[in-house]
Backbone and ligand atoms as CSV (ligand in chain L), in Angstrom:
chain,resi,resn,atom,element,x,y,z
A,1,UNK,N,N,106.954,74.520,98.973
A,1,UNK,CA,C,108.160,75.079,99.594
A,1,UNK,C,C,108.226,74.622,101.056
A,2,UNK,N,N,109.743,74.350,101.751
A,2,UNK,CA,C,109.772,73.454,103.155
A,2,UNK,C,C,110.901,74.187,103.373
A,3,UNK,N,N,110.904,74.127,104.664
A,3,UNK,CA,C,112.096,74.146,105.209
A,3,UNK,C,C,112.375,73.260,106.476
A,4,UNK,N,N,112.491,72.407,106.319
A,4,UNK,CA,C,112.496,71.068,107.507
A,4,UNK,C,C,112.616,71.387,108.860
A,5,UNK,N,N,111.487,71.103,109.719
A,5,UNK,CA,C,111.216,71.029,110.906
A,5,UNK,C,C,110.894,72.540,111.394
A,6,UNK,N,N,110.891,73.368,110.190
A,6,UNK,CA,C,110.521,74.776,110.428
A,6,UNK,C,C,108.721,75.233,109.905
A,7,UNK,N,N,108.755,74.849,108.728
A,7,UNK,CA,C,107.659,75.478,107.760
A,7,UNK,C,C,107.209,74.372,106.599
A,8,UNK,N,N,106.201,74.766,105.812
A,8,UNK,CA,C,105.498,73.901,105.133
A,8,UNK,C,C,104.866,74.620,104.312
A,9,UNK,N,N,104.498,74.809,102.882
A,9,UNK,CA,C,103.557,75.206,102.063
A,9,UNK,C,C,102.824,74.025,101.999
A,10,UNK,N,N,101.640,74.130,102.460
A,10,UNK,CA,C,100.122,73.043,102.399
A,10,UNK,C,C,99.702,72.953,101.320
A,11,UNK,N,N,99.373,71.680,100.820
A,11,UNK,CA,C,98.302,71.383,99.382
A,11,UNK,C,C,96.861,71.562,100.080
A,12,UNK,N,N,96.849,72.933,100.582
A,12,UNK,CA,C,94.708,73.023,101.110
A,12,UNK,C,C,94.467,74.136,100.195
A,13,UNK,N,N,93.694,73.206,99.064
A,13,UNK,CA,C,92.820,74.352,98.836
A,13,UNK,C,C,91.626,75.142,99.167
A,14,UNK,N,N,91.448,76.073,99.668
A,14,UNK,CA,C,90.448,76.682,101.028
A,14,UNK,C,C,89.372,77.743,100.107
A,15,UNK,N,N,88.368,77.840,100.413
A,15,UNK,CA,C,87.154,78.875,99.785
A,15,UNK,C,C,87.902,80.051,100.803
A,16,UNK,N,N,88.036,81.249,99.815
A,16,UNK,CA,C,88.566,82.330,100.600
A,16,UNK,C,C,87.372,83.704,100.926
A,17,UNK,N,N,86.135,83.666,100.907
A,17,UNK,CA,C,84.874,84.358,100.810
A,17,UNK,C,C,84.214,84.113,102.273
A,18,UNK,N,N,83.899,84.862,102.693
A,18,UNK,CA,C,83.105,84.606,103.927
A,18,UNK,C,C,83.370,85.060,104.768
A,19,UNK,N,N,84.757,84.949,105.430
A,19,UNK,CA,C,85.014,84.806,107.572
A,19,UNK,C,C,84.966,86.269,107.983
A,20,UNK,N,N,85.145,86.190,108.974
A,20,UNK,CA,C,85.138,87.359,110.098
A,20,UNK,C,C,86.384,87.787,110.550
A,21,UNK,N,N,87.117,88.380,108.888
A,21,UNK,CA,C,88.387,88.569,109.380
A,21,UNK,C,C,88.811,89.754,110.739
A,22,UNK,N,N,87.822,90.985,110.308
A,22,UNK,CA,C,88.397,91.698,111.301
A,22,UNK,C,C,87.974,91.044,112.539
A,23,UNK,N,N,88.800,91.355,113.794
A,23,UNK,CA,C,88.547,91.667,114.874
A,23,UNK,C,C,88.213,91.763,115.829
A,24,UNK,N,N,87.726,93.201,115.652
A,24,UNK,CA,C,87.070,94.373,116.564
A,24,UNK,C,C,85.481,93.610,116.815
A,25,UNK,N,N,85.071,92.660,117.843
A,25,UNK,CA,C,84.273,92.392,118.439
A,25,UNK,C,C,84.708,91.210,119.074
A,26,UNK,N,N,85.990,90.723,118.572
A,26,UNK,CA,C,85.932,89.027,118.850
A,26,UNK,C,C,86.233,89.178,119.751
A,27,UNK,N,N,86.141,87.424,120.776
A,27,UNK,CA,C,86.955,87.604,122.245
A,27,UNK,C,C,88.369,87.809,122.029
A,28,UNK,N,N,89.031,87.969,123.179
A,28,UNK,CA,C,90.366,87.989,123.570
A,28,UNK,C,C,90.814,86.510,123.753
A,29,UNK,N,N,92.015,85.590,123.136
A,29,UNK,CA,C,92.284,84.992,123.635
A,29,UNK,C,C,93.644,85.215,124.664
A,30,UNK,N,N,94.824,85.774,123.933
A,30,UNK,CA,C,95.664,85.988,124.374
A,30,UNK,C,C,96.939,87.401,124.233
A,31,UNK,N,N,97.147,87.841,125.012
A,31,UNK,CA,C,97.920,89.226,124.422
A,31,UNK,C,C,99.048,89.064,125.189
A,32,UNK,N,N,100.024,89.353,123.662
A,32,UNK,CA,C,101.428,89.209,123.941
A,32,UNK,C,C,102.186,90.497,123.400
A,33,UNK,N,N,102.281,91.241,125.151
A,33,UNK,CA,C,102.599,92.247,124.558
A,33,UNK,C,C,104.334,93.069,125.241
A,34,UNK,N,N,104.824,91.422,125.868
A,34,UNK,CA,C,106.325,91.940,126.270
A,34,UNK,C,C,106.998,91.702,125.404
A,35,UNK,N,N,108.214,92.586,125.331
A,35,UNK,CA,C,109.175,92.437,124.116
A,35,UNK,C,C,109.655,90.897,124.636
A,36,UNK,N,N,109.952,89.948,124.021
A,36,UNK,CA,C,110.830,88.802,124.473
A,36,UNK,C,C,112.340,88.957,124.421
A,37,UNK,N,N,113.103,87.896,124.674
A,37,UNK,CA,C,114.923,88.269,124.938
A,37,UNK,C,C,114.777,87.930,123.490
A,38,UNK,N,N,114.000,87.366,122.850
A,38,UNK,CA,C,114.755,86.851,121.053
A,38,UNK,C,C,114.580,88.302,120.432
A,39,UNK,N,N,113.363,89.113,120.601
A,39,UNK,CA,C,112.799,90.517,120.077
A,39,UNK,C,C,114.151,91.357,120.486
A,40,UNK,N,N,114.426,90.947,121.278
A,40,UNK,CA,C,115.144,91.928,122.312
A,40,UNK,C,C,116.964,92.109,121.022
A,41,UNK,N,N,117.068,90.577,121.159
A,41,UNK,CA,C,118.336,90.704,120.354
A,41,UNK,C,C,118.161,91.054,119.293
A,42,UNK,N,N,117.177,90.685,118.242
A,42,UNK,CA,C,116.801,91.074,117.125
A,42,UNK,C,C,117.015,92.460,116.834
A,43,UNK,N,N,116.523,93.355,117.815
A,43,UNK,CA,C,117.001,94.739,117.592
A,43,UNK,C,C,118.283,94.965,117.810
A,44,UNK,N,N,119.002,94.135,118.147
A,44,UNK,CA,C,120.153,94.897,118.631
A,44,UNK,C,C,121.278,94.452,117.214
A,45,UNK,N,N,120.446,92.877,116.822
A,45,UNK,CA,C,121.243,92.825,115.534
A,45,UNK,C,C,120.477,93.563,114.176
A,46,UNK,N,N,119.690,93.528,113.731
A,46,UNK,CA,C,119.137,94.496,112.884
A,46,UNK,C,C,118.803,96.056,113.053
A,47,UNK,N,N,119.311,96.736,111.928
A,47,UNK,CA,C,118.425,97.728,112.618
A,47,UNK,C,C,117.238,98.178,111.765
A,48,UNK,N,N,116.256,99.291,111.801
A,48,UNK,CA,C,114.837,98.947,111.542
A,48,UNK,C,C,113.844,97.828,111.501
A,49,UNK,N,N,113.855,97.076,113.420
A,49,UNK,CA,C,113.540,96.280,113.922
A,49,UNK,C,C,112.814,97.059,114.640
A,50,UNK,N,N,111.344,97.428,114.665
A,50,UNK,CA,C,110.349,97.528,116.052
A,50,UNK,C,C,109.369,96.854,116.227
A,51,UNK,N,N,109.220,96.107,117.470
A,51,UNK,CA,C,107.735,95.233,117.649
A,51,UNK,C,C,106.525,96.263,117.642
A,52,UNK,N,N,105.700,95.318,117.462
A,52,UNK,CA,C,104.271,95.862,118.012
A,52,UNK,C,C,103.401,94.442,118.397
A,53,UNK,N,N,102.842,94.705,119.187
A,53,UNK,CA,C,101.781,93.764,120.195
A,53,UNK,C,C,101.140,93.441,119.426
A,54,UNK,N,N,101.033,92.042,120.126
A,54,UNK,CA,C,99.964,90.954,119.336
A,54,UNK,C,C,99.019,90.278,119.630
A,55,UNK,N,N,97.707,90.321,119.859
A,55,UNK,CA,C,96.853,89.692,120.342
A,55,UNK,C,C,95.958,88.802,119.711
A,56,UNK,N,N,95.775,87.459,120.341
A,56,UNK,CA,C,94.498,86.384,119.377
A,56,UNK,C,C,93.688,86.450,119.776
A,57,UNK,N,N,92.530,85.979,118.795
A,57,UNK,CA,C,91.576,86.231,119.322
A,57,UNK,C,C,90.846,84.979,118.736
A,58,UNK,N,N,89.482,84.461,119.483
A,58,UNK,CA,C,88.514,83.432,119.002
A,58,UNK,C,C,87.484,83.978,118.239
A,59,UNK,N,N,87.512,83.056,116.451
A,59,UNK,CA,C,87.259,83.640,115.890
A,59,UNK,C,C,85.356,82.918,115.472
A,60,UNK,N,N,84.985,83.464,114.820
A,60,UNK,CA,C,83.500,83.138,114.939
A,60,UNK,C,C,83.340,81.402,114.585
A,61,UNK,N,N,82.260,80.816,115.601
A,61,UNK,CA,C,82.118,79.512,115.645
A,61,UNK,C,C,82.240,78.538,114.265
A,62,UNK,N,N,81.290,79.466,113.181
A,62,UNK,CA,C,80.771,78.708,111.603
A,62,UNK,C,C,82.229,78.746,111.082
A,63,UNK,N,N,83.102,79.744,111.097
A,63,UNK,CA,C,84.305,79.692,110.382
A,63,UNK,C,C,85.409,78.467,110.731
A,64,UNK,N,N,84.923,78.308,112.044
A,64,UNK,CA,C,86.082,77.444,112.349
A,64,UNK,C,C,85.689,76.128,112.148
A,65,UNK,N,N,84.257,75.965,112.279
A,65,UNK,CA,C,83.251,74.548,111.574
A,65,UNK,C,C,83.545,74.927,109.704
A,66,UNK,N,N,83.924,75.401,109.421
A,66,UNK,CA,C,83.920,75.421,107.740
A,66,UNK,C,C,85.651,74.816,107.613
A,67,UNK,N,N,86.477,75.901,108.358
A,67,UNK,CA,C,88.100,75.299,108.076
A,67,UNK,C,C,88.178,74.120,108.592
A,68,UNK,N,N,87.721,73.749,109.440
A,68,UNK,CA,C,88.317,72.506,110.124
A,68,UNK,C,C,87.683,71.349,108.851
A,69,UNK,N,N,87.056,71.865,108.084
A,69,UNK,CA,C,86.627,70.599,106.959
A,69,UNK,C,C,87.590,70.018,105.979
A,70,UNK,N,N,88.611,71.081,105.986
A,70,UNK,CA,C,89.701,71.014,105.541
A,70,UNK,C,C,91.240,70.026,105.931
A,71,UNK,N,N,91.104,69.598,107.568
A,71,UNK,CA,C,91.546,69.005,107.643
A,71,UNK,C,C,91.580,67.593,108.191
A,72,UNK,N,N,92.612,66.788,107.692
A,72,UNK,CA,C,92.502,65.148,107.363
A,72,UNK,C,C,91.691,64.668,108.689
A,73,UNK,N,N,90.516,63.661,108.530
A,73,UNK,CA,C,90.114,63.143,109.958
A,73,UNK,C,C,91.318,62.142,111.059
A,74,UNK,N,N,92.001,61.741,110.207
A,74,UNK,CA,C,92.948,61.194,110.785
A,74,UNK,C,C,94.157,62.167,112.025
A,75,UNK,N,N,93.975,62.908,111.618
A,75,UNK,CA,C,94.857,64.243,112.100
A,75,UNK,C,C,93.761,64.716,113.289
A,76,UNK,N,N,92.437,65.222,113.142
A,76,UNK,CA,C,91.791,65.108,113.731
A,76,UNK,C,C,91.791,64.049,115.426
A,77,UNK,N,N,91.643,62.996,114.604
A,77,UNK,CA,C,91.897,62.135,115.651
A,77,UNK,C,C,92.641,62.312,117.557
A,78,UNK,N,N,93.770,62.514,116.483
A,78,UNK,CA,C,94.561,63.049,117.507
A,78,UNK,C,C,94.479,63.945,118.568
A,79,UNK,N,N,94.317,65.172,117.510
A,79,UNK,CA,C,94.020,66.628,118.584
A,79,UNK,C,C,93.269,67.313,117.412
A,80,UNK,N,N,92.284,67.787,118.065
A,80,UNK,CA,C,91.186,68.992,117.658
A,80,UNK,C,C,91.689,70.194,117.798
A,81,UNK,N,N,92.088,70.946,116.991
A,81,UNK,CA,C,92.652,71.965,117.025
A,81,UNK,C,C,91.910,73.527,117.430
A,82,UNK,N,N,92.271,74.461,117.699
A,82,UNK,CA,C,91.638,75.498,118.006
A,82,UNK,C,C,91.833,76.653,117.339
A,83,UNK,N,N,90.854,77.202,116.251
A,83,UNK,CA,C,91.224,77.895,115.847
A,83,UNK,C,C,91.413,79.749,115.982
A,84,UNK,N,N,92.006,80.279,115.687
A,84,UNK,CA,C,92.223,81.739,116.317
A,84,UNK,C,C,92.616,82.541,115.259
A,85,UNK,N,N,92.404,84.107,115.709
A,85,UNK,CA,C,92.561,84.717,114.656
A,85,UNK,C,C,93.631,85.775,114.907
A,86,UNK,N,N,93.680,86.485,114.163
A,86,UNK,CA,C,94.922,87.522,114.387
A,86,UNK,C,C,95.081,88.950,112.960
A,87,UNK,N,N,94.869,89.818,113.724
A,87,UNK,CA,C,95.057,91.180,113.552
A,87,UNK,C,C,96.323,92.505,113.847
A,88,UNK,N,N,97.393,91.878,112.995
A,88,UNK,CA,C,98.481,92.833,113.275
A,88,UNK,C,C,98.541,94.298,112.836
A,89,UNK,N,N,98.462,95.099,113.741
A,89,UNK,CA,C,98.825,96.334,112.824
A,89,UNK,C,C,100.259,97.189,112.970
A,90,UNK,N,N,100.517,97.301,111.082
A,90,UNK,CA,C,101.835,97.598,111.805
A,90,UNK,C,C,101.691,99.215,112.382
A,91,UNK,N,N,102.752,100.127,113.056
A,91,UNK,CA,C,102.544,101.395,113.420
A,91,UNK,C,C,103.740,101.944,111.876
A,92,UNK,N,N,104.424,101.509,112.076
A,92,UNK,CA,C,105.714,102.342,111.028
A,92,UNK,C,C,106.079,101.074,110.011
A,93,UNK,N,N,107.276,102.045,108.874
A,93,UNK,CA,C,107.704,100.893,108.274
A,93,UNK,C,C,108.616,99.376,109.303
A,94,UNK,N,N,108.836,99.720,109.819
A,94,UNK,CA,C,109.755,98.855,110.849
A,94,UNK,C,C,109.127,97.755,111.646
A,95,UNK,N,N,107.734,97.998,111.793
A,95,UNK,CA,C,106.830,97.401,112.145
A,95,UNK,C,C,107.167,95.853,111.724
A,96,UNK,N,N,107.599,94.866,112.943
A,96,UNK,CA,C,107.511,93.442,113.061
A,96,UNK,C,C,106.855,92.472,114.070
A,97,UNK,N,N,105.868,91.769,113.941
A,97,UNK,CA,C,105.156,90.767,114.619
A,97,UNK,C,C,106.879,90.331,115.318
A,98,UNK,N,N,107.356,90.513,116.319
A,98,UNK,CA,C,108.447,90.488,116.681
A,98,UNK,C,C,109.392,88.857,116.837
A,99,UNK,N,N,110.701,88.522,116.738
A,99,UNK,CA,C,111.007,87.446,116.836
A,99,UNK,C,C,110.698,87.013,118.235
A,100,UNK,N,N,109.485,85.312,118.402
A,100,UNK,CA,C,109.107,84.816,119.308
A,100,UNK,C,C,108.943,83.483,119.202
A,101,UNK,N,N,109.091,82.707,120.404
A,101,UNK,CA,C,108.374,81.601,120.403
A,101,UNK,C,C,107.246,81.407,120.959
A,102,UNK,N,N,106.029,81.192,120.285
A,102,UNK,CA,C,104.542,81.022,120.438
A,102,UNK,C,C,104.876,80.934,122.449
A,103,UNK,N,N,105.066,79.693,122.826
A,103,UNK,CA,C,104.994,79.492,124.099
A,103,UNK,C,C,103.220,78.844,124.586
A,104,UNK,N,N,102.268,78.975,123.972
A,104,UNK,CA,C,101.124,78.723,123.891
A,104,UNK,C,C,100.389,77.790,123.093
A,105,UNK,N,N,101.164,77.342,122.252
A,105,UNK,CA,C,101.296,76.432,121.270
A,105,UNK,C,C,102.241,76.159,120.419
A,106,UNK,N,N,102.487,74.763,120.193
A,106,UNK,CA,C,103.537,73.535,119.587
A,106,UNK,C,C,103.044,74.295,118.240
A,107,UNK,N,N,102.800,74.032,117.374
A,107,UNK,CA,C,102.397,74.388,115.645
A,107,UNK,C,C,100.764,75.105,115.343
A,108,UNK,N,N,100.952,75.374,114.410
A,108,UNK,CA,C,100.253,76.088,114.130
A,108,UNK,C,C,100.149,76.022,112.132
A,109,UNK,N,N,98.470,75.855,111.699
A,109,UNK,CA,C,98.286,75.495,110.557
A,109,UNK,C,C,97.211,76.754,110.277
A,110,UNK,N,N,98.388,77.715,109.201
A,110,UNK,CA,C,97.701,79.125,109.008
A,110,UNK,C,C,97.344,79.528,107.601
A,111,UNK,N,N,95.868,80.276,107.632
A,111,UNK,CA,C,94.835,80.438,106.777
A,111,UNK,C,C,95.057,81.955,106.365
A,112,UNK,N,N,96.055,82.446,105.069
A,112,UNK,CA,C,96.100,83.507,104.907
A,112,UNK,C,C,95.091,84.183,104.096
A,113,UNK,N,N,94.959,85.726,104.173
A,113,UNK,CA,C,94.006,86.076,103.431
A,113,UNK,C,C,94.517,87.933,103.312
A,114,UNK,N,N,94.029,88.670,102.122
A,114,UNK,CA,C,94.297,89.847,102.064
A,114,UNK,C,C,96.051,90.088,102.070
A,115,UNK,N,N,96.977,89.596,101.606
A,115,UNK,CA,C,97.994,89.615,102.212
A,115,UNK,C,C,99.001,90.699,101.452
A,116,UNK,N,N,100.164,91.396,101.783
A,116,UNK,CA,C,100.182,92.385,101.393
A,116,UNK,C,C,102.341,92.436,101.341
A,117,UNK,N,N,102.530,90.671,101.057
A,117,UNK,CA,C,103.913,90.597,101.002
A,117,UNK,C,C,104.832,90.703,102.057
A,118,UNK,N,N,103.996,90.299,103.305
A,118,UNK,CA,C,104.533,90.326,104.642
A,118,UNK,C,C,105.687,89.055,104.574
A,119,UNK,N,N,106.544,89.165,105.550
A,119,UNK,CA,C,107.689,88.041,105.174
A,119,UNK,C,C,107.561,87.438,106.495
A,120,UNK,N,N,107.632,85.969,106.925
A,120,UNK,CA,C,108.057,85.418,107.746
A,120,UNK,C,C,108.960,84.689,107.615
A,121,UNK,N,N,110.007,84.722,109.033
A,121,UNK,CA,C,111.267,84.226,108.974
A,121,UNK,C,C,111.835,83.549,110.164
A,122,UNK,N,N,112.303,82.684,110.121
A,122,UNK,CA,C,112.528,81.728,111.265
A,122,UNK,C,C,114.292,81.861,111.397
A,123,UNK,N,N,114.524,81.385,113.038
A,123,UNK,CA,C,115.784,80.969,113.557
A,123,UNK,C,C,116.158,80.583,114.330
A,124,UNK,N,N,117.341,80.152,114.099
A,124,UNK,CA,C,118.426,79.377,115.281
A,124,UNK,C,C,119.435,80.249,115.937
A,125,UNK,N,N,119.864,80.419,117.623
A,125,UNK,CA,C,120.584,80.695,118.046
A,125,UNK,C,C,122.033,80.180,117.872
A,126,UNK,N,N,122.759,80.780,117.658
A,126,UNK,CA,C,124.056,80.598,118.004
A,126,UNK,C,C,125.173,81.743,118.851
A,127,UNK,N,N,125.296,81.027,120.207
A,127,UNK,CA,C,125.955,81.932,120.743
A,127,UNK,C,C,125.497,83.292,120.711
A,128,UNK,N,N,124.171,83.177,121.277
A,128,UNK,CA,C,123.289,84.226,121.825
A,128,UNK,C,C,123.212,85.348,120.297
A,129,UNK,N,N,123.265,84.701,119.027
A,129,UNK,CA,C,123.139,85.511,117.798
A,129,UNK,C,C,122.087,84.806,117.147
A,130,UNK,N,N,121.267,85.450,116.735
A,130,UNK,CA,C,119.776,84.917,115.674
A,130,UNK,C,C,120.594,84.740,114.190
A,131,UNK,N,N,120.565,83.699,113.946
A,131,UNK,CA,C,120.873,83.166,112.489
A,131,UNK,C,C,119.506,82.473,111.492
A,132,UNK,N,N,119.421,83.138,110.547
A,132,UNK,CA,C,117.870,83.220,110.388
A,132,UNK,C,C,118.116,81.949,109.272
A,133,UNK,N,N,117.201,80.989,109.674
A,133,UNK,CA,C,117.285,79.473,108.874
A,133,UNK,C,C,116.666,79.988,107.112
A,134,UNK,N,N,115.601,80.476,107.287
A,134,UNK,CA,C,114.351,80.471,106.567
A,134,UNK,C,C,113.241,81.352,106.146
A,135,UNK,N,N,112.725,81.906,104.958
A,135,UNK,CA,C,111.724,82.500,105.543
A,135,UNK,C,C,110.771,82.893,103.924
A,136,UNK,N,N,109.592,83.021,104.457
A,136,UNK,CA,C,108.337,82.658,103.292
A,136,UNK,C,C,107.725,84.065,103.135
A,137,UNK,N,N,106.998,84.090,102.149
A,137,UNK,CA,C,105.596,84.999,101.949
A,137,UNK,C,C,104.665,84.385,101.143
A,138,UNK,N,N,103.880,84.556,102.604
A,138,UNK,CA,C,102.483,83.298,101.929
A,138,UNK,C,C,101.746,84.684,101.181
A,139,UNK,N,N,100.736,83.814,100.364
A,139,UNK,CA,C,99.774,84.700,99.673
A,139,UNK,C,C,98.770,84.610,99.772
A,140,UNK,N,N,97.120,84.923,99.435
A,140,UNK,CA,C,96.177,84.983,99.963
A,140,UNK,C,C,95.983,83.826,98.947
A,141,UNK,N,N,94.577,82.822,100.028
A,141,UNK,CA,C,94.093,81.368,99.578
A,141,UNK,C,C,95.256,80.142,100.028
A,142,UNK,N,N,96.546,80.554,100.260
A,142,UNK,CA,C,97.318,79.896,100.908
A,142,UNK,C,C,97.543,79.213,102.099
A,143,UNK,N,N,97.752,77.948,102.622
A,143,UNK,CA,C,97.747,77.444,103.672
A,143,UNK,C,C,99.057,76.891,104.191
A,144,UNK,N,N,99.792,77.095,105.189
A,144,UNK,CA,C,100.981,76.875,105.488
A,144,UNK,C,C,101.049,76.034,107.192
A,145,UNK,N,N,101.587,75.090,106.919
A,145,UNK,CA,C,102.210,74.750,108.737
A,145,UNK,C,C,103.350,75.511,109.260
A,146,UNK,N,N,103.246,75.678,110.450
A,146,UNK,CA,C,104.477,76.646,111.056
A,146,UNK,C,C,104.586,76.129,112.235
A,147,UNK,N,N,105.976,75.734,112.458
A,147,UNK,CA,C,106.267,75.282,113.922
A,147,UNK,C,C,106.558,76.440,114.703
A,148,UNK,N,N,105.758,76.552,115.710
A,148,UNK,CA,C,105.740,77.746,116.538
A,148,UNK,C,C,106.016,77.486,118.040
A,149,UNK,N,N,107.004,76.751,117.841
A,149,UNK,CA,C,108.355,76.026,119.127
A,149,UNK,C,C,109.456,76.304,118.795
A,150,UNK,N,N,109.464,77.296,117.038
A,150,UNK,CA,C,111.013,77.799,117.067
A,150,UNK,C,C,110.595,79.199,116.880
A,151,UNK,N,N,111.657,79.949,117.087
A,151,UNK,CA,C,112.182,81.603,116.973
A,151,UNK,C,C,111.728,81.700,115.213
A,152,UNK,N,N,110.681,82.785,115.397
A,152,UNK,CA,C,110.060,83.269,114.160
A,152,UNK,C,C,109.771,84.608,114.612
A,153,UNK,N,N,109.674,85.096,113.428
A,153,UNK,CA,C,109.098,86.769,113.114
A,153,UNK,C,C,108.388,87.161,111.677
A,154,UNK,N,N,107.746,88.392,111.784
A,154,UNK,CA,C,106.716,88.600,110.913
A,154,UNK,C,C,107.088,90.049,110.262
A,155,UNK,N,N,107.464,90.303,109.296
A,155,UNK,CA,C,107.836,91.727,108.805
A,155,UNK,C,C,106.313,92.167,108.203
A,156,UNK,N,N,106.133,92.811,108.910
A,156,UNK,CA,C,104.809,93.557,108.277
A,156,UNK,C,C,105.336,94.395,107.461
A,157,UNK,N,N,103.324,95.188,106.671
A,157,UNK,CA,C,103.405,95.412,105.615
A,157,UNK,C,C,102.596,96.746,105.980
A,158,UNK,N,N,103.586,97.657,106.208
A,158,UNK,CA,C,102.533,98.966,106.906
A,158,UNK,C,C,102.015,99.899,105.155
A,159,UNK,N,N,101.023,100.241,105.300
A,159,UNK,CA,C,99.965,100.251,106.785
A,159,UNK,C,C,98.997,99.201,106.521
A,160,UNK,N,N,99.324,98.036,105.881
A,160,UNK,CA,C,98.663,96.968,106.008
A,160,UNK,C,C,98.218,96.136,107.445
A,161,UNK,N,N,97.081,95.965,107.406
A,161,UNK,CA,C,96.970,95.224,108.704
A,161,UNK,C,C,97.236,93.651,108.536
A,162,UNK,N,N,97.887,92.610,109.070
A,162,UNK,CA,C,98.316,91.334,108.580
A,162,UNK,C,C,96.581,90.412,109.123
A,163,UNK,N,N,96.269,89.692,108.824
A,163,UNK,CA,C,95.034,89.392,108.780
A,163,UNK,C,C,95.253,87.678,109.089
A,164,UNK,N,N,94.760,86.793,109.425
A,164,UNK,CA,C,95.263,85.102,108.962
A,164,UNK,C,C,94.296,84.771,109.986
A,165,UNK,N,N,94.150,83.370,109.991
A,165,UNK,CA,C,93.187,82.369,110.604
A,165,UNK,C,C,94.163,80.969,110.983
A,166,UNK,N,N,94.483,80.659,112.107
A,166,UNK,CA,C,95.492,79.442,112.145
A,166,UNK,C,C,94.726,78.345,113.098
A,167,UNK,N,N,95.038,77.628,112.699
A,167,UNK,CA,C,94.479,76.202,113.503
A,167,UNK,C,C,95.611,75.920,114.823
A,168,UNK,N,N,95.402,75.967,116.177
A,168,UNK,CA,C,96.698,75.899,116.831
A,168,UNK,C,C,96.836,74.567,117.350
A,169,UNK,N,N,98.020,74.039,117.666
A,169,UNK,CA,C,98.003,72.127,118.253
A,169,UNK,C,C,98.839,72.513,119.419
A,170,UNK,N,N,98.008,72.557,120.553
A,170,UNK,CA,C,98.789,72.981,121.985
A,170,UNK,C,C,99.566,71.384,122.188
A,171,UNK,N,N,99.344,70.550,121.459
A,171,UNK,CA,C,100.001,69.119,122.569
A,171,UNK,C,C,100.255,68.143,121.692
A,172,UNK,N,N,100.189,68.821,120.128
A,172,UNK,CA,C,100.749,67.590,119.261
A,172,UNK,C,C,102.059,68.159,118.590
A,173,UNK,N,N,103.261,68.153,118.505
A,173,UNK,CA,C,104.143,68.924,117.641
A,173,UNK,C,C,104.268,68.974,116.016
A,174,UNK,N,N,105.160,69.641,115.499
A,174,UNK,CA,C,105.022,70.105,114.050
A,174,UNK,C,C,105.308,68.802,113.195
A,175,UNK,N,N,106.271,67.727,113.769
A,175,UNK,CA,C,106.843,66.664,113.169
A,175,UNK,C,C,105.625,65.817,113.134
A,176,UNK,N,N,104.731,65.165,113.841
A,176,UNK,CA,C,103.711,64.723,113.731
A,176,UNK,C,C,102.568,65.204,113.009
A,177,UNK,N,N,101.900,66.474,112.989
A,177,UNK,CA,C,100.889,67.299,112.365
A,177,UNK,C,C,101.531,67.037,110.498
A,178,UNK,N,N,102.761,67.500,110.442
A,178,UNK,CA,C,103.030,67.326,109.313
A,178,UNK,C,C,102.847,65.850,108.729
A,179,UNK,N,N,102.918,64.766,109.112
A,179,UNK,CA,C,102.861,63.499,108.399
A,179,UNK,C,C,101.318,63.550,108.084
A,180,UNK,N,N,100.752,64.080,108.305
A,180,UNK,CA,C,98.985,63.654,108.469
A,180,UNK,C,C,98.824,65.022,106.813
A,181,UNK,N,N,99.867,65.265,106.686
A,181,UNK,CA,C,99.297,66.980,105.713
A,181,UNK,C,C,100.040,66.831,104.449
L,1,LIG,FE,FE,104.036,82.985,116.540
């Protein structure tokens, strides 16, 4: 499944046994926890739209030496990717990883696991209105590219916590990463 220049269902098949999904010990990489102007409109066009904060985190060394085996050396080449983890929880049903653009990274190649029918959905502005292109539910063992240079959001799955492992490409974009996948 594609949606051009947005998203990608990956042919990786990944061992899903092992990682360090939760958490609660890892470092901090980054916390994003202002509403953005896309979050911002989102509520104003939907309603049962509420964010909740999102923070990455660096996830244990062996895991990210095991995924990265997974991808092409050629791709490699290029840029070494960094991998990170992420722990959403929703608070209510309304609960959404909110509409954003990463800002921290060009794409992103994500390692789902435990998953609980969360929806992600991408869009385009028009005339200051979110028109939503696209949008997936990965499943657990699944591997997906996501360009995370466009307006996306995450409908959680309360009281599921959303769980994933993504490879991030701060300096290569989605159009390139994808030819190598
Ligand atoms: Fe994102």
């Amino acid at each position: 499944m594609e949606c051009k220049g947005y998203f990608r269902k990956l042919d990786i098949k990944f061992d899903t046994d092992g990682y360090t999904l939760d958490c609660a010990g890892l470092d901090v990489i980054h916390v994003y926890d202002k509403t953005t102007k896309y979050a911002q409109r989102a509520m104003r066009q939907y309603k049962d739209y509420g964010d909740v904060p999102v923070t990455t985190y660096r996830p244990l060394q062996e895991d990210e030496s095991r995924l990265l085996q997974y991808l092409p050396k050629d791709l490699l080449d290029i840029e070494v990717p960094e991998l990170w983890a992420m722990n959403i929880t929703p608070v209510d049903d309304k609960s959404y990883l909110p509409a954003h653009k990463d800002g921290t990274r060009l794409c992103s190649i994500n390692f789902y696991f435990d998953t609980h029918g969360e929806v992600t959905s991408y869009y385009r502005t028009n005339a200051n209105i979110l028109e939503r292109v696209g949008s997936f539910c990965a499943n657990h063992g699944e591997a997906w590219l996501l360009n995370s240079d466009e307006i996306h959001d995450v409908k959680l799955s309360n009281p599921h916590i959303r769980k994933s492992l993504g490879f991030s490409f701060k300096n290569t974009p989605y159009e390139v990463v994808s030819r190598y996948l």
